[in-house]
N, C-alpha and C positions, 0 to 999 in steps of 0.2 A: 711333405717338403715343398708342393706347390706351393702351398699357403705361405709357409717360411717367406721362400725365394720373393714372391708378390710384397709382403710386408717390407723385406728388406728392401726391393727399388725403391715401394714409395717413399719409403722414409731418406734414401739417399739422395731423391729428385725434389724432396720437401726442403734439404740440409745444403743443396748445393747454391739456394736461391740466397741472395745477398739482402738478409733482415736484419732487423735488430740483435737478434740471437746472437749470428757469427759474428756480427759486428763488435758486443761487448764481449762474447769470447776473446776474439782477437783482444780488442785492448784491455781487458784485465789481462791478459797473458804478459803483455806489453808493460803495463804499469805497475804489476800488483803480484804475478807471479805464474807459476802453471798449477798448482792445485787453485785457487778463486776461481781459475777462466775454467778449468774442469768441471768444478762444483755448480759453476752459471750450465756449463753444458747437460752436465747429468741432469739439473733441474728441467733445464728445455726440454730433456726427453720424459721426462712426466707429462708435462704439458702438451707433449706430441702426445702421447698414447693418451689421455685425456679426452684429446678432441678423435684419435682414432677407436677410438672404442665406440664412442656416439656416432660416428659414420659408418660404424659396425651396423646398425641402427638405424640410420637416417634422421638420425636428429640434427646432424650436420644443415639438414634442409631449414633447418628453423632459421639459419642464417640468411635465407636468401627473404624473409616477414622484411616489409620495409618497417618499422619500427626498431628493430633489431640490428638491420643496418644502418640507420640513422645512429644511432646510439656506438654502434663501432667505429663510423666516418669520423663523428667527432670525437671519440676517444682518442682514436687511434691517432686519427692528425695531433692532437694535443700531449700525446707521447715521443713523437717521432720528435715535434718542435722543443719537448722539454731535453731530451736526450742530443738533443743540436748544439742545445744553448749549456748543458753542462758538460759535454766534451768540448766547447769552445773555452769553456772557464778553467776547465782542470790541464788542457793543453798549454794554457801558460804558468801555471803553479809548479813548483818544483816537490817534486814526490820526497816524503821524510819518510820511505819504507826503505829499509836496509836490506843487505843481498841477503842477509840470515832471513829476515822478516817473508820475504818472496816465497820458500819454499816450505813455511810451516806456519800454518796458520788454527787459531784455536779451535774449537769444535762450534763455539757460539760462530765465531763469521764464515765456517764451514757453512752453516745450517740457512746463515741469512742470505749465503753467496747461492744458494740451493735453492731456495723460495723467489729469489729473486730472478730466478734463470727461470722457475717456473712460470712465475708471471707475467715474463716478457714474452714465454712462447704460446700463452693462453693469448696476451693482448696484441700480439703481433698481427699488424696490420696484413702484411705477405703472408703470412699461414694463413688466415683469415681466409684472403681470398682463393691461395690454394685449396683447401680443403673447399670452399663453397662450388670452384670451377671444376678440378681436377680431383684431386684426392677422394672428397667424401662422395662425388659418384661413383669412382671408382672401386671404393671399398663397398658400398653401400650395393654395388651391383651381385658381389658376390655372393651373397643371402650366406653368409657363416651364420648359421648359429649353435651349431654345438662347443661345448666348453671345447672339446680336443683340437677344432680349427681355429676358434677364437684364441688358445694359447697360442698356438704356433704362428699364426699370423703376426698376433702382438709380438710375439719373443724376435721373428725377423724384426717387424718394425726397431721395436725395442735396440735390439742388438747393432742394427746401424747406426742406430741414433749415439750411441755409446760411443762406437769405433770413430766416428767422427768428431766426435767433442774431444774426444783425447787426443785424437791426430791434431785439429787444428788449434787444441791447446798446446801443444807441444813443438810444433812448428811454430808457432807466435811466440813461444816462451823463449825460446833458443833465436828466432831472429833478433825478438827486441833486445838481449843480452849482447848478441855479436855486433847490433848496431848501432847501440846505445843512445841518448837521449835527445839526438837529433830526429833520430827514425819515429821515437817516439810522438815527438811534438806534430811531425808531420803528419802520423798516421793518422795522430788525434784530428789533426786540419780538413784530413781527406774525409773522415768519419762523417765529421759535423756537416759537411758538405754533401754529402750520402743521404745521411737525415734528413737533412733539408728539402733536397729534391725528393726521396720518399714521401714527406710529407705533402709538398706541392700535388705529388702524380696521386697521391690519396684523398688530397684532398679537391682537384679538378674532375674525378672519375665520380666522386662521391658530389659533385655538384652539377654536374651533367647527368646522372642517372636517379637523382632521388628530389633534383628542384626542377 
């Protein structure tokens, strides 16, 4: 159960950081419904345990080869500013998704809402660095290697990650309905401004340590 308990924080101190993740959690909740922002979240937790599995391992240290962080700087800023600039677009668009449309959605944009969620938590520039500072020494320190602590470890991890996507899908889903399309536009405003600064602080840290 130590191991459990271990996985669980880190994944809760990984989940409380304000990335891309929670960011489009929240706003598909907001726009689009509570299962999409679920589905984005369930995704993200693949993509956690993904990179916690390799910091099982110490492969998490490959992240810190400057070639590799070159390659993330500029990813990552180039994501953070594309995600800027399309929450600034769709924050003035008026959504043609109907209240039925919100709460059931097909199994194809289940699936894409899911790859998508994984994606963002593979390229997420804040996990990134998490796992590089904190996280993957962290786990890395622990020499798991047998299958029975490598389960339990993941299944904490795992299990946070879960309890969280659906808490904060579900709290987004229920404010954005009670506050309807004002709260919306604004949220989208506060986002793209979130973004943006993400991107500036990733991309000055990434221009002071690698030029």
């Amino acid at each position: 159960m130590e191991l459990f308990n271990l996985g669980f924080v880190l994944a809760i101190s990984l989940c409380l950081d304000l990335g891309i993740v929670n960011l489009a959690i929240i706003k598909s909740a907001v726009d689009k419904g509570f299962r999409p922002a679920l589905n984005i979240g369930l995704g993200s937790t693949l993509g956690d345990l993904i990179y916690a599995s390799m910091a099982l391992y110490g492969i998490t240290l490959l992240l810190n080869f400057t070639a590799v962080r070159w390659i993330l700087w500029i990813f990552g800023t180039l994501v953070l500013l594309f995600f800027c600039f399309k929450t600034l677009s769709l924050s003035f668009t008026k959504p043609n998704i109907t209240e039925g449309d919100q709460m059931s959605t097909g199994k194809e944009s289940s699936g894409r809402y899911f790859l998508y969620g994984t994606g963002l938590a593979l390229s997420s520039p804040t996990a990134i660095i998490w796992f590089m500072t904190v996280g993957g020494g962290l786990i890395a320190a622990q020499s798991v290697h047998s299958r029975s602590a490598i389960f339990y470890f993941l299944s904490g991890f795992g299990l946070a990650s879960v309890i969280w996507s659906f808490g904060l899908a579900f709290v987004s889903y229920k404010g954005g309905r009670l506050m309807g399309r004002r709260f919306k536009q604004i949220f989208s405003l506060i986002s793209a401004a979130i973004f943006l600064i993400l991107a500036a602080l990733i991309f000055i840290d990434g221009y002071k340590t690698l030029l």
